[in-house]
N, C-alpha and C positions, 0 to 999 in steps of 0.2 A: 270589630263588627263592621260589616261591608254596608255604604251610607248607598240609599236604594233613588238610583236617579231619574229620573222624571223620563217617563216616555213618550212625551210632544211638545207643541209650541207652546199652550196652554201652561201645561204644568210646567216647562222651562220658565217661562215668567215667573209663574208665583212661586218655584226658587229661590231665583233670582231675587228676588224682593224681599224674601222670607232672610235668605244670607244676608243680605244689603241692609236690614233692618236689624238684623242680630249684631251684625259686625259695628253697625253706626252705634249701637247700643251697647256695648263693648265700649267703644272707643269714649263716647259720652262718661262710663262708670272710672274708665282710667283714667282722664281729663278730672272728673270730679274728686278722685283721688289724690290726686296728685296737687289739686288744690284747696285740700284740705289739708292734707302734710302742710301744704306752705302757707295756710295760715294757721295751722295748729303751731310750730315754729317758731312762728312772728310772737304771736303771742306769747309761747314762753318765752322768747327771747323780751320783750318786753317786761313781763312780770320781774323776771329776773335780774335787768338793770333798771326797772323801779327802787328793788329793793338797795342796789348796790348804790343810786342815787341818792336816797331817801339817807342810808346810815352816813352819806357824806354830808350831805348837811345839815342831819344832827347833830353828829360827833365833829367836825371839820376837815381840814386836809390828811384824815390819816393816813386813806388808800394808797396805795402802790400806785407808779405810771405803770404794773403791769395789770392791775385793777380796773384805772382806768384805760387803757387799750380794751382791753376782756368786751368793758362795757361800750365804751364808744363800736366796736368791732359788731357787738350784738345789736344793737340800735336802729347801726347803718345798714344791717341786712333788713330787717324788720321794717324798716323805712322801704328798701329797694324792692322787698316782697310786694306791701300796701302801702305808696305813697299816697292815697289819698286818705289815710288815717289819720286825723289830727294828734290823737293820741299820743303815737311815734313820734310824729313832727315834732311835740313839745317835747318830749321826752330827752331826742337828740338834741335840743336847742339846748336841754338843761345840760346835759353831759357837754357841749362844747362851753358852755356858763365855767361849768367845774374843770374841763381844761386851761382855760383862760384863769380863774384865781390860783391853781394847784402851780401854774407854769408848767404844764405837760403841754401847752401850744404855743403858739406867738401872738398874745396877748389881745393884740387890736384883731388880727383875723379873725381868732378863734370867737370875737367877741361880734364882730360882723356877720360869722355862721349861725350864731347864737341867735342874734335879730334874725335874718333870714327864714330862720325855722319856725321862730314862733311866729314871723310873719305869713308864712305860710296856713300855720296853726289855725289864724285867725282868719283867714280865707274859706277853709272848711269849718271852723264854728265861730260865728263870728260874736256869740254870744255869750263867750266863757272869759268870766272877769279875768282869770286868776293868770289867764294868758296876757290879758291885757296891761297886769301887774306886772308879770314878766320882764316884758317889755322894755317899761318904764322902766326897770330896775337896771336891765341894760345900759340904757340911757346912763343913768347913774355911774355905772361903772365906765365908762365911757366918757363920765366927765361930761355930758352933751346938755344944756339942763336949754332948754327950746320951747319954740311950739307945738315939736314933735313929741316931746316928753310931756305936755301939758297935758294934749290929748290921749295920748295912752292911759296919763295920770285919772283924764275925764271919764273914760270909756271903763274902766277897772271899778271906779267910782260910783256910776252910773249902774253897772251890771253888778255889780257885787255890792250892794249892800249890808249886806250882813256878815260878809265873806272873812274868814280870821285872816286867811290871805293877805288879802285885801288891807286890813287894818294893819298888821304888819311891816307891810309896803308904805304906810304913810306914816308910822310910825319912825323905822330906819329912817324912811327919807329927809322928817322932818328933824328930826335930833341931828343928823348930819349937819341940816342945812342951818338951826340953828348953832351948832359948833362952830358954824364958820363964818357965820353970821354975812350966810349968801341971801341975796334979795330975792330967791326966787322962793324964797319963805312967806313973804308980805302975800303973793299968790294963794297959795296954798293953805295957808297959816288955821283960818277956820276949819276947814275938813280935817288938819293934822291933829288938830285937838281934840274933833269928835269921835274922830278913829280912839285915839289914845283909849280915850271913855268907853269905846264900844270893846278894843280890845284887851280890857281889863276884866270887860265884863262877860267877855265869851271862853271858856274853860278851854280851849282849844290854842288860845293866845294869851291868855293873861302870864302865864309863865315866863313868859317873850317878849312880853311889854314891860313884866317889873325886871327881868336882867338887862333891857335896854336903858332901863330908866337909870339904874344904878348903874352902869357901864359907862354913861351919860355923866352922873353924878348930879342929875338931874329932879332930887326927890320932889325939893323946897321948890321947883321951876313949876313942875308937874301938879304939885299941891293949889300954887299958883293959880295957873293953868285953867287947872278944874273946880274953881271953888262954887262955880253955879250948878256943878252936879251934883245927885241927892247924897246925902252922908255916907250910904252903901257903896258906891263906887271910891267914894276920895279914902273912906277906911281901909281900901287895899294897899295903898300908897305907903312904904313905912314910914311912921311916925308922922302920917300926916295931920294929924289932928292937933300935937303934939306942936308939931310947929308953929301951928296958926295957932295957937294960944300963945 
């Protein structure tokens, strides 16, 4: 069909304008396309090395280094797509966490990428405990036990109250630090025992607190411990009752 062209200056403008508005509109609907694909992407690629995360550190090192590549690979795009997504940021910080214990990286690097990221995490949300556990947990592995590990320990504390996380994180921490009878326990020591109590009592972590405890060998310590809490919580403890008699 033969397109009917304008017969003056008049109508050459509105045209012109009428093209220039369709084309801009056009170009707008491609642009918008195009970053939807790249964040529809992200996001599966996210989803997808949650889940591949998540069964590593339920079940432990069983993955493949071609597992982890797969995931680390999807991450790092999803990161390069939206790096102002905290979500990713934490995500990849956990995937370099799990290169660093699997030894699929170099150990102190992969563990300095690790902070970086959640560092970052906490930049765009500065209010998510569970990052601020994170952290500390780093710290940890890192061997760094500081001011800087204090306050992440404070900030995790602070924001996360209630957080199974959270209770977790001071859990390990503090059975460690009692194992080795580090003084950065004397610190910490009250919060490590209310956690204990809180994550015994949260259905989310009590499974994780009583195979710590027993991994520990820790029951008679724990019983201990908690003997000011009401009978409902120290009954979860085995044999706690048993023993204090």
């Amino acid at each position: 069909m033969a397109i009917a062209l304008p017969n003056n200056i008049t109508e050459v403008r509105i045209f012109v304008k009428q093209y220039v508005a369709v084309i801009s509109f056009a170009l707008l609907a491609l642009v918008c396309f195009f970053v939807a694909i790249r964040f529809t992407t992200a996001s599966f690629d996210f989803y997808k090395v949650r889940n591949i995360v998540t069964s590593w550190q339920e079940q432990g090192n069983t993955q493949t280094i071609d597992e982890y590549q797969l995931a680390k690979g999807a991450i790092e795009s999803a990161v390069d797509s939206q790096p102002s997504h905290p979500l990713y940021q934490d995500l990849l910080a956990q995937v370099y966490e799990w290169g660093a214990i699997a030894g699929y990286e170099q150990h102190e690097q992969a563990l300095n990428s690790a902070k970086a990221h959640y560092l970052r995490a906490t930049q765009l949300r500065p209010l998510w405990p569970v990052t601020w556990a994170s952290l500390a947990m780093v710290k940890w592995r890192q061997q760094e036990f500081d001011d800087e590990m204090l306050m992440y320990l404070e900030h995790a504390n602070q924001l996360g109250p209630q957080k199974p996380e959270v209770h977790l994180l001071y859990v390990q921490l503090g059975m460690a630090l009692y194992a080795s009878n580090h003084p950065m326990l004397l610190t910490i020591r009250d919060e490590f025992y209310h956690r204990i109590s809180l994550g015994l009592r949260a259905p989310q972590s009590r499974q994780k607190v009583l195979d710590l405890i027993k991994q520990y060998k820790a029951e008679k310590r724990v019983c201990r411990w908690l003997r000011k809490e009401p009978a409902s919580v120290q009954r979860l403890i085995p044999n706690c009752f048993a023993k204090k008699a």
